[in-house]
Rosetta silent file (secondary structure, phi, psi, omega in degrees, C-alpha in Angstrom):
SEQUENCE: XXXXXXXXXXXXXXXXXXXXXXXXXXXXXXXXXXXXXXXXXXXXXXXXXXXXXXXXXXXXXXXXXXXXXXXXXXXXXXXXXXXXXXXXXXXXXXXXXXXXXXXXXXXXXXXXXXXXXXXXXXXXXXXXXXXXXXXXXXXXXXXXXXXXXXXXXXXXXXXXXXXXXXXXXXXXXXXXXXXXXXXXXXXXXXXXXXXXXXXXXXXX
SCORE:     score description
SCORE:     0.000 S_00000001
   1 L     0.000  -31.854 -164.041  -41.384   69.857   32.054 S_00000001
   2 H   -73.388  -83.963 -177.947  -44.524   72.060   31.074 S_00000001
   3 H   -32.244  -18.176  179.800  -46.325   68.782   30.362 S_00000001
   4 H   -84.717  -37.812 -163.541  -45.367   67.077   33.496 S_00000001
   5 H   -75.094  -30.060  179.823  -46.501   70.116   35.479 S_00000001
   6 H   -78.466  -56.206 -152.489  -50.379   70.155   33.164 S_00000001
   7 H   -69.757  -52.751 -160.577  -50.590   66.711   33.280 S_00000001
   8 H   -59.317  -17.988  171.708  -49.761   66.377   37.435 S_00000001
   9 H   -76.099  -60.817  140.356  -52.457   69.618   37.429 S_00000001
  10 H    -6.756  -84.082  172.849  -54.615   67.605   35.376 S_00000001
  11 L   -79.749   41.982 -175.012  -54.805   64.607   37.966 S_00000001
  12 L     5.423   62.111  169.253  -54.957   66.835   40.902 S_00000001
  13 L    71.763   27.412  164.566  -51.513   65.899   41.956 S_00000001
  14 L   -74.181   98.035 -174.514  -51.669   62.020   41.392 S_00000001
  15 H   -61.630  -34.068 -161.849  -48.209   60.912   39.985 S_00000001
  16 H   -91.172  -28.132  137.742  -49.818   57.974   38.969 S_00000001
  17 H     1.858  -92.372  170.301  -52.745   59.735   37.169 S_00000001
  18 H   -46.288  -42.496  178.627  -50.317   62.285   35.675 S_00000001
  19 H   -65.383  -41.655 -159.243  -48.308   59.348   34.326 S_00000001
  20 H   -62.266  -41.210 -167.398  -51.344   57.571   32.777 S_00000001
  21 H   -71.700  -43.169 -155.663  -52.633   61.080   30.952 S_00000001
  22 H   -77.667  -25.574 -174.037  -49.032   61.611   29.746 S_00000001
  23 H   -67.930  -16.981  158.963  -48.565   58.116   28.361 S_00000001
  24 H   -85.605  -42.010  161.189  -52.308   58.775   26.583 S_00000001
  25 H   -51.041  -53.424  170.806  -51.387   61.643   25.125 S_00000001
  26 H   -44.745  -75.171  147.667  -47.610   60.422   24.016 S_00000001
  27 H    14.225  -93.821 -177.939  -50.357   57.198   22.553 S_00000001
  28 H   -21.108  -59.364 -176.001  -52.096   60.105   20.686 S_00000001
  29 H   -80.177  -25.336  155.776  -49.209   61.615   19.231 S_00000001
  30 H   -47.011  -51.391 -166.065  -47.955   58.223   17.853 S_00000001
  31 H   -60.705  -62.187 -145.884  -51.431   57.679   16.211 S_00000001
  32 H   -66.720  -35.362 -175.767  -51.169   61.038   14.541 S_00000001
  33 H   -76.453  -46.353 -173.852  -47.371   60.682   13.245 S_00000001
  34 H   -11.305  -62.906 -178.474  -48.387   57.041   12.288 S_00000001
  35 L   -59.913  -82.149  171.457  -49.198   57.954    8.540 S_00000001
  36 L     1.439   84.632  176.312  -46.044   60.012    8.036 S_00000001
  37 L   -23.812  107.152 -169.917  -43.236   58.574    5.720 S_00000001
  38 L  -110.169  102.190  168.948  -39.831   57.227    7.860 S_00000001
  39 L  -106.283  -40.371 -170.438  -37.262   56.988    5.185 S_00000001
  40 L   -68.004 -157.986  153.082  -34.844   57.954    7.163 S_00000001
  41 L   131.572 -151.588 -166.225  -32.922   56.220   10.316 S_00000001
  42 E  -175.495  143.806 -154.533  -30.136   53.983   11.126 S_00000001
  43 E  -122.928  127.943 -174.234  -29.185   49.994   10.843 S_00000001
  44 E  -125.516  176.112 -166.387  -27.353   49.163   14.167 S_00000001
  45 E  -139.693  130.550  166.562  -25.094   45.782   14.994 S_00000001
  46 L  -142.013   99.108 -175.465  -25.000   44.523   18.534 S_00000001
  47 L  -103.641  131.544  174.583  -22.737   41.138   19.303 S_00000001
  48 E  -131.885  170.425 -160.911  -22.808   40.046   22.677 S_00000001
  49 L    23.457   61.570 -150.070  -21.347   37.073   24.583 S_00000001
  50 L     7.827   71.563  169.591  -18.505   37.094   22.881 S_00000001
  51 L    58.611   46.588  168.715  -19.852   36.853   19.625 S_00000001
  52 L   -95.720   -9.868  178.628  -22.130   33.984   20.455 S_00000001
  53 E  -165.191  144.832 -169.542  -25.039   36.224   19.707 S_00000001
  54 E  -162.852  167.230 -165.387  -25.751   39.294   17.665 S_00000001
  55 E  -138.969  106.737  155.018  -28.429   41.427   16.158 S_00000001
  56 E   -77.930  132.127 -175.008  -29.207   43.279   13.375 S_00000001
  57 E  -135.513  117.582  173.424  -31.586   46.101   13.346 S_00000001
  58 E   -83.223  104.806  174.501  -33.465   48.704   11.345 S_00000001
  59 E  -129.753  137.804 -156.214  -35.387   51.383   13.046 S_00000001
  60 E  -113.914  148.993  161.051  -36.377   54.526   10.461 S_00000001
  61 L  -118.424 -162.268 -162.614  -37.442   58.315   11.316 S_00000001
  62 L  -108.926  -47.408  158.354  -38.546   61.087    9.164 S_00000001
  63 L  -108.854  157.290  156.940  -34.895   62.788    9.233 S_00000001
  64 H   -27.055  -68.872 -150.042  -31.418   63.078    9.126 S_00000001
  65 H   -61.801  -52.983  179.808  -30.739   65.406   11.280 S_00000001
  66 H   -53.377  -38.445 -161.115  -32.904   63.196   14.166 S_00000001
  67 H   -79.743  -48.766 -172.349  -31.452   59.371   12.765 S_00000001
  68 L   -80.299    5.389 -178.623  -27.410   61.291   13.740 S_00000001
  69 L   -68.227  129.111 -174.867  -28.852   62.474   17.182 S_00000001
  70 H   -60.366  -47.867 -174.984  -26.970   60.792   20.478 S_00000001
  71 H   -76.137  -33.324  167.150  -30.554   60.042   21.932 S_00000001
  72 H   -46.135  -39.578  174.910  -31.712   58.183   18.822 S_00000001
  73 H   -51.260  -86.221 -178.531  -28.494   56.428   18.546 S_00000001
  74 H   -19.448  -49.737  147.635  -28.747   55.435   22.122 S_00000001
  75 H   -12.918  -95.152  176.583  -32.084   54.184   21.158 S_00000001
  76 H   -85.098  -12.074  160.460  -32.254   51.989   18.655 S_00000001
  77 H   -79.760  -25.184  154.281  -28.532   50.779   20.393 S_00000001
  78 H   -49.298  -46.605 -177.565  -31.165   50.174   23.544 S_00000001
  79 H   -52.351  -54.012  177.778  -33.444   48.615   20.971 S_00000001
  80 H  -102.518   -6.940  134.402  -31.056   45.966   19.953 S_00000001
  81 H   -21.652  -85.763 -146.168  -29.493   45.139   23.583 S_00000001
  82 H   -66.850   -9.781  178.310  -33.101   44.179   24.156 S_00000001
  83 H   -76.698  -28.035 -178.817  -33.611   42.153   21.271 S_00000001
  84 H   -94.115  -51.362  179.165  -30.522   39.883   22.164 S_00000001
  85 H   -59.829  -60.402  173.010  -31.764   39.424   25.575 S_00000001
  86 H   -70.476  -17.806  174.433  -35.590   38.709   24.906 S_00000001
  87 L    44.551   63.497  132.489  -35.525   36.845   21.763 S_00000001
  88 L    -3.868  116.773 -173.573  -38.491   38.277   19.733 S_00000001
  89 L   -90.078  -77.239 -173.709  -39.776   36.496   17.348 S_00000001
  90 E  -127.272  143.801 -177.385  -41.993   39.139   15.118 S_00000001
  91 L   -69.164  -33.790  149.983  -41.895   42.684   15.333 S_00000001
  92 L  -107.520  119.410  140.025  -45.658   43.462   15.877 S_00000001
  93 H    33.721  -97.413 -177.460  -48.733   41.755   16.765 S_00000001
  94 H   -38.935  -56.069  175.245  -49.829   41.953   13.007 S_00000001
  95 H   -36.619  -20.031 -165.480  -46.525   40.268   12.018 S_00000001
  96 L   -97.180   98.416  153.013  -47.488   36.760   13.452 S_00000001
  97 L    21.532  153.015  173.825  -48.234   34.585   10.575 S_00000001
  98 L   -93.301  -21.620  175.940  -51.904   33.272   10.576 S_00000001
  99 L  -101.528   -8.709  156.160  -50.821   29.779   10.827 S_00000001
 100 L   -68.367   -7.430 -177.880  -48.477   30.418   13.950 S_00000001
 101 H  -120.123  -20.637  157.250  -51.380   31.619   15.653 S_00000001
 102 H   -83.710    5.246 -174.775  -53.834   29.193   14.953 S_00000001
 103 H   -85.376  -76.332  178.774  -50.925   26.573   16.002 S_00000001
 104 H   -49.215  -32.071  169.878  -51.091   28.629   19.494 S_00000001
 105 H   -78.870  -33.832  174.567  -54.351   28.800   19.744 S_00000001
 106 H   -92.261   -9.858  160.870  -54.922   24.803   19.950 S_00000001
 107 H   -54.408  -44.198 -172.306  -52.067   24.037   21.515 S_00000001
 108 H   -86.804   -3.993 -177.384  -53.706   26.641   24.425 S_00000001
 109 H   -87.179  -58.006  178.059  -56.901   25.278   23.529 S_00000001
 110 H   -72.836  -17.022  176.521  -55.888   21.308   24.290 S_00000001
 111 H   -61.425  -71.525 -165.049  -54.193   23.003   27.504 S_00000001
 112 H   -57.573  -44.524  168.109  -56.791   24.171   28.653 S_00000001
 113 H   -96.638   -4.679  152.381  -59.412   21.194   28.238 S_00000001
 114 H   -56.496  -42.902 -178.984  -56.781   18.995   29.932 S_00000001
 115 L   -53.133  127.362  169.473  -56.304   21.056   32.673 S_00000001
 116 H   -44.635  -48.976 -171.519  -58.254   19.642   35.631 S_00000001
 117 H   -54.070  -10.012 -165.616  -59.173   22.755   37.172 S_00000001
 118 H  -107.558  -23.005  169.586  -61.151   23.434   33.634 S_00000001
 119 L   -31.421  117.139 -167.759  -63.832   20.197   34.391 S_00000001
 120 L    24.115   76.210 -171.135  -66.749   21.240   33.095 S_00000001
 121 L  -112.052  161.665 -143.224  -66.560   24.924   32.346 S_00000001
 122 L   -90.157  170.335  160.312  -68.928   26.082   29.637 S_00000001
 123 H   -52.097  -56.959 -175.717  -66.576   26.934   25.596 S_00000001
 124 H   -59.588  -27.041 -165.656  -67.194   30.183   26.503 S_00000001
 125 H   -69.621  -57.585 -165.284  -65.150   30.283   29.922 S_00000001
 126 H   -65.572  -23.442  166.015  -62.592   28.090   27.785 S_00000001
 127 H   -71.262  -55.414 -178.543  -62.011   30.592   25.008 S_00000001
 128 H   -51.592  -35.362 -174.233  -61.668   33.725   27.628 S_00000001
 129 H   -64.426  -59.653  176.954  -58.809   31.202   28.905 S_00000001
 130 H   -60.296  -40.450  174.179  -57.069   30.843   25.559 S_00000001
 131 H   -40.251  -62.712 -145.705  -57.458   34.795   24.575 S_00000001
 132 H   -78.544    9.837  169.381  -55.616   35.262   27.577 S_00000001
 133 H   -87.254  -40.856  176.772  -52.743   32.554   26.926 S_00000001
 134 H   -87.839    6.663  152.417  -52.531   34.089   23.309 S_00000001
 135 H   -65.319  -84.196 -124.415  -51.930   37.720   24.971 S_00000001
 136 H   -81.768  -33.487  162.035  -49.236   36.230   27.449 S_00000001
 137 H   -98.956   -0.434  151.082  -47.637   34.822   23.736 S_00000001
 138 H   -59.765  -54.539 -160.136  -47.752   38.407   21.805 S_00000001
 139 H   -54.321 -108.039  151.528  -46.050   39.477   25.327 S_00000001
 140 H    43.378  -89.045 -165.162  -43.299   36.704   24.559 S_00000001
 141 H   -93.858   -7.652 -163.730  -42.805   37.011   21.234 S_00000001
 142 E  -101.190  115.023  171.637  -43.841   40.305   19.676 S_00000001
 143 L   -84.817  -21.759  172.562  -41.358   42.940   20.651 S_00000001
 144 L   -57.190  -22.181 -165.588  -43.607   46.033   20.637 S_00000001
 145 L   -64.598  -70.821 -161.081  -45.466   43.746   22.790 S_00000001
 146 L   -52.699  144.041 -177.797  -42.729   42.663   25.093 S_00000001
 147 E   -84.411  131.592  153.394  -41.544   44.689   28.588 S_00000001
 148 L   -11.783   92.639 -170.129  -38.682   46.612   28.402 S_00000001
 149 L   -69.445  -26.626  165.670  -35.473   44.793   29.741 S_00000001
 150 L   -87.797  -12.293 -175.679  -34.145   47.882   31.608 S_00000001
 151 L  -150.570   92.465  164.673  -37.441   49.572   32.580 S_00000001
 152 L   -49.385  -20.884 -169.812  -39.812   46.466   33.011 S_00000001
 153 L   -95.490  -12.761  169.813  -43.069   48.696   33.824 S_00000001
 154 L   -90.522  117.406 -175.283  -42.960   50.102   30.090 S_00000001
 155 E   -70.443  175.159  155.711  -43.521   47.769   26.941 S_00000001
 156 H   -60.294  -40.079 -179.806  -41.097   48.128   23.682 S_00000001
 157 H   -73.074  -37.817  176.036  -44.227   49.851   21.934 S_00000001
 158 H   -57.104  -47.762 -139.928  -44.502   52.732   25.206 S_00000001
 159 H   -83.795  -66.340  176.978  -40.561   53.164   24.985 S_00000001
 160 H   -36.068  -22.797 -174.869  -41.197   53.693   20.653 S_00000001
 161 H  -108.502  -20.879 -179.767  -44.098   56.420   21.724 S_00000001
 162 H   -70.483  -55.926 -158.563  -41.706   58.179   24.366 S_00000001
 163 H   -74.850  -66.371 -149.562  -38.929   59.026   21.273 S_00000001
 164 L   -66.724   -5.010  144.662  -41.463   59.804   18.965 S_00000001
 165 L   -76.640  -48.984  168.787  -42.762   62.404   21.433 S_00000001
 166 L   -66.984  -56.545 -159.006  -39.550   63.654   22.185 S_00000001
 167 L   -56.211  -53.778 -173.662  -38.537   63.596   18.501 S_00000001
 168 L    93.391   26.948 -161.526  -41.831   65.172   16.885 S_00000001
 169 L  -140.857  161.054  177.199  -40.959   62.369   14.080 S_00000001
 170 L  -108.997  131.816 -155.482  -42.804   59.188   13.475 S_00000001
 171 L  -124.088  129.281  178.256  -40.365   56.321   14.166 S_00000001
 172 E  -107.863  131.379  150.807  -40.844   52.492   12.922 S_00000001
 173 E   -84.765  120.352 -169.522  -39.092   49.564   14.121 S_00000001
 174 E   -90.327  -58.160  170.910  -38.667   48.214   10.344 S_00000001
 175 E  -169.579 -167.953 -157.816  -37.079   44.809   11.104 S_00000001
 176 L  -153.907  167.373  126.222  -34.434   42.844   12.993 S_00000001
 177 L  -154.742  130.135 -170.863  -32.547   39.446   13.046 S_00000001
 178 E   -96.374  157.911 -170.821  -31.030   37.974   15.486 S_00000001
 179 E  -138.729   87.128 -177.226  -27.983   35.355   15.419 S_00000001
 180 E   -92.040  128.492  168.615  -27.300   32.796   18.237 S_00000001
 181 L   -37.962  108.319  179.329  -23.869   30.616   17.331 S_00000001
 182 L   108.370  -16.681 -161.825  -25.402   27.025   16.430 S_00000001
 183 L   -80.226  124.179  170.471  -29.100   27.572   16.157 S_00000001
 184 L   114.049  -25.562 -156.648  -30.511   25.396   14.084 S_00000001
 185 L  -116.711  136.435  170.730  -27.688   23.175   13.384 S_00000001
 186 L   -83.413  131.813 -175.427  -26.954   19.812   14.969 S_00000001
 187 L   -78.045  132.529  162.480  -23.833   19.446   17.263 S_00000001
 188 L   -88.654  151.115 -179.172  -21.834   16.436   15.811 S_00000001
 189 L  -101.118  137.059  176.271  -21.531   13.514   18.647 S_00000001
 190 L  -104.750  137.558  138.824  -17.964   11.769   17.467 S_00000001
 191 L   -98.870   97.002 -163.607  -17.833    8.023   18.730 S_00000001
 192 H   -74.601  -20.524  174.007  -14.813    7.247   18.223 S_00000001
 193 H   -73.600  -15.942  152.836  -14.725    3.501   19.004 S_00000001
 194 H   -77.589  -46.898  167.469  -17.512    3.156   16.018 S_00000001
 195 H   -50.829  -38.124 -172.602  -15.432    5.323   13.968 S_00000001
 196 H   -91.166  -50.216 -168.397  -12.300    2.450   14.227 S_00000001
 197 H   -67.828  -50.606  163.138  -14.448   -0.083   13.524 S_00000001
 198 H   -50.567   -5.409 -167.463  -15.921    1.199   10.812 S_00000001
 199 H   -85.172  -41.461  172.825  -12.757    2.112    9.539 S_00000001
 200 H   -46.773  -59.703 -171.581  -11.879   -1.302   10.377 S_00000001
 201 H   -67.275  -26.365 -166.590  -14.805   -2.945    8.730 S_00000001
 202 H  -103.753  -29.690  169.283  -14.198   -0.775    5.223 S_00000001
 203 H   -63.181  -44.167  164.479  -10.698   -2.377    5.080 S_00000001
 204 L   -46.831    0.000    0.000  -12.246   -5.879    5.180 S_00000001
């Protein structure tokens, strides 16, 4: 509450101001905690649509006593809700393979010089186009990246700088994997009239 009251004095009573300073400061205190050793934490399970899709997740603090706390829980059980909904790919930014991202970039690259609207615009114009196509797929696939499915105006990395304000601890999402029934796997098609004949045909 103290902080709410400096920061809205601080932005001479601008809520939206006051929000901006506290979420740079919150920022701040993430950078500084950054360094700090997270051994600690808790591995959560979330199955949804009746058990058509489920998640495993690891997100570590610096203690105990914080990893058995009802808002942490609540947390990292927020954490993996959103992970089953959004389907993440890689947990940061950093995370995305160097050859999935030059794969994105010419695919947004050949996009780009197809697109009519793109007739004779200089490389540079066409590169500011792809940066901003390879943003909009860290938003996608990166979950610090990615908005919040219950509070849309906040990413997954803002929501990760809120606990680790409240907490005073430095808290890493370590990893994840998610598990949709079938992925990956081909549905068999039975034909069954091909099936008699061949059966037929094997008798012969």
């Amino acid at each position: 509450m103290m902080e709410c009251k400096a920061a809205l004095t601080e932005a001479e009573g601008s809520e939206e101001k006051a929000i901006e300073i506290l979420r740079k400061r919150g920022l701040a205190t993430a950078t500084k905690k950054a360094g700090r050793v997270a051994a600690e934490g808790l591995v959560n399970s979330y199955i949804h649509a009746g058990g058509k899709i489920g998640v495993l997740l690891e997100v570590n603090c610096e203690t105990d006593f914080v990893a058995r706390g009802e808002e942490f829980r609540t947390f990292v059980h927020d954490l993996a809700m959103h992970i089953t909904a959004a389907e993440p790919r890689f947990t940061t930014k950093e995370d995305v393979p160097p050859e999935v991202l030059e794969k994105e970039r010419e695919i947004a690259l050949e996009q780009a010089r197809l697109d009519p609207k793109n007739a004779g615009k200089p490389p540079q114009v066409l590169e500011k186009i792809v940066e901003g196509r390879i943003s909009k797929f860290y938003q996608e696939a990166c979950l610090m990246e990615q908005p919040f499915v219950k509070e849309q105006n906040i990413t997954i990395g803002d929501l990760v700088r809120q606990m680790i304000s409240k907490t005073g601890e430095n808290i890493r999402v370590r990893r994840f994997t998610r598990y949709k029934m079938g992925e990956g796997l081909e549905k068999r098609t039975s034909d069954l009239g091909a099936e008699v004949q061949d059966l037929l045909g094997n008798k012969d």
